[in-house]
Structures are given as structure tokens and as C-alpha cells.
N, C-alpha and C positions, 0 to 999 in steps of 0.2 A: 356574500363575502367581499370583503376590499379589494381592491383591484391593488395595491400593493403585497398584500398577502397572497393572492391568486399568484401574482407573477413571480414572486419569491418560491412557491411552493413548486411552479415550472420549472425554476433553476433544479432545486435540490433534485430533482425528480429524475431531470435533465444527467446529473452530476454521479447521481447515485448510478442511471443507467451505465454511465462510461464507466467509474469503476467496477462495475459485474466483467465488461468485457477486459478491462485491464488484468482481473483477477484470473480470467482464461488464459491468458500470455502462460503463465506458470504451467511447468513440465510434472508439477506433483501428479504422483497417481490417488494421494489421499486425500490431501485438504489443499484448496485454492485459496488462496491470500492475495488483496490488491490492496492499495494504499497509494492516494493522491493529495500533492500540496496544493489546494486552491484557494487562491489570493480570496480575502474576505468581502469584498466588492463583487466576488464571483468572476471577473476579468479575465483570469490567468490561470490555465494549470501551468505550476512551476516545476513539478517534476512529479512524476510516479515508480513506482514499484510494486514489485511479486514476488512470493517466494520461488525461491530457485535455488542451483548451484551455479557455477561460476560461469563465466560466457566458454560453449563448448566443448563444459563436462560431458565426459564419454558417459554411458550407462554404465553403473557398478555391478559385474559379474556375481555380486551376490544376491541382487534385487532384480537386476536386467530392468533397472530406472533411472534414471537420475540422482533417486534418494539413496541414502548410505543403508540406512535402515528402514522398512517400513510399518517402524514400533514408533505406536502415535509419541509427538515429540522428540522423536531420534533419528529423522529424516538426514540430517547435516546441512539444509540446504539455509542460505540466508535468508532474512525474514525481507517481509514486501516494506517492512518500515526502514529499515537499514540500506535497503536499496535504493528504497525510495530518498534518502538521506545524502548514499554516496553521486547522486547524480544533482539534488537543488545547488543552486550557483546564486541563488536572490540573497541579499545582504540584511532581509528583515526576516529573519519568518514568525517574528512576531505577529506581522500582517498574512499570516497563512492560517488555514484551515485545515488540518489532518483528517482527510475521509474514509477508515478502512472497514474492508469488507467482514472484518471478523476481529472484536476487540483485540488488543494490544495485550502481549506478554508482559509481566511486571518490568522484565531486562527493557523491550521495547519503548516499555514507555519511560521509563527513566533516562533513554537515550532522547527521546524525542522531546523531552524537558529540557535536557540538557543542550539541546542543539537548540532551546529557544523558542521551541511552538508552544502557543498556550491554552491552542483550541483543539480538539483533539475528540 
């Protein structure tokens, strides 16, 4: 195999491993979501996200979770793309790569169009 190819295949490998552990940050009891912007050079992660709810939501008395509901899709928590979204500050993300651990929701991905990524 090429030794270009070998070492590209070390990045992804490399890349994927960190968003597994990204996607563990998340307080969900049901589904773990991660999602990283990294620069197409491989360089840079420029931000990440998980699903969650807000910084220091209490548990909800009705789930004793974080989640509001724990009927698949009625969690209330924000998506790892969205998060991932409110914290990038790079002025291209053209030049980014969206990594996430579990495809994008049709809403998610038309945010992340619309914020300019086009690798995804």
C-alpha cells in the first residue's frame, strides 16, 4: 500500500478514535452523539460537540436524566452538531470536515449547509 495512503488512513483512524471519546462527554442515558470540525489538512480540530442540554441542567424529575423525555427523538437535548456549531470561531468552514459519530438529522444537516460546511 502507499505510504501516502497508509498515513492518511492513520489520520482518519486517529480522528475517528477522538470522536468516540467526544461522543462519551454527552450525559444521554440513550443515544451518544459527537461531532468534530477538522480542518481538511487534518491540522486543526476547530471545535466539537455532543448532545446534551444546557451547561448545568439539573436532572428532570420526570426521567431523573438530563433528558426531558426518554422517547427515542424527544430527549430535548441539543444536537452535537449545533453545539458543535455554537462554539467554531474559524472564518472558513469551508476548509473543515464534519466528523460525526452518528449521521445527521435532515434539521442538522441543513444547519450545517447553511453555516458553510461542505464536507460532512
Amino acid at each position: 500500500m502507499d505510504s501516502n495512503i497508509q498515513r492518511l488512513n492513520k489520520k482518519i483512524s486517529l480522528f475517528k478514535n477522538i470522536l468516540l471519546n467526544v461522543k462519551e462527554l454527552s450525559n444521554s442515558s440513550t443515544k451518544k452523539v459527537g461531532c468534530i470540525a477538522l480542518r481538511k489538512d487534518f491540522s486543526k480540530i476547530a471545535s466539537f460537540g455532543y448532545n446534551g442540554s444546557y451547561a448545568g441542567a439539573p436532572d428532570n424529575p420526570n426521567t431523573g436524566t438530563e433528558e426531558e423525555s426518554l422517547e427515542p427523538g424527544q430527549s430535548g437535548f441539543i444536537h452535537a452538531e449545533i453545539n458543535m456549531i455554537a462554539k467554531f470561531k474559524e472564518y472558513d468552514p469551508e476548509n473543515y470536515i464534519i466528523l460525526l459519530s452518528l449521521s445527521p438529522c435532515s434539521i442538522c444537516m441543513k444547519v450545517l449547509i447553511n453555516a458553510g460546511f461542505k464536507y460532512i
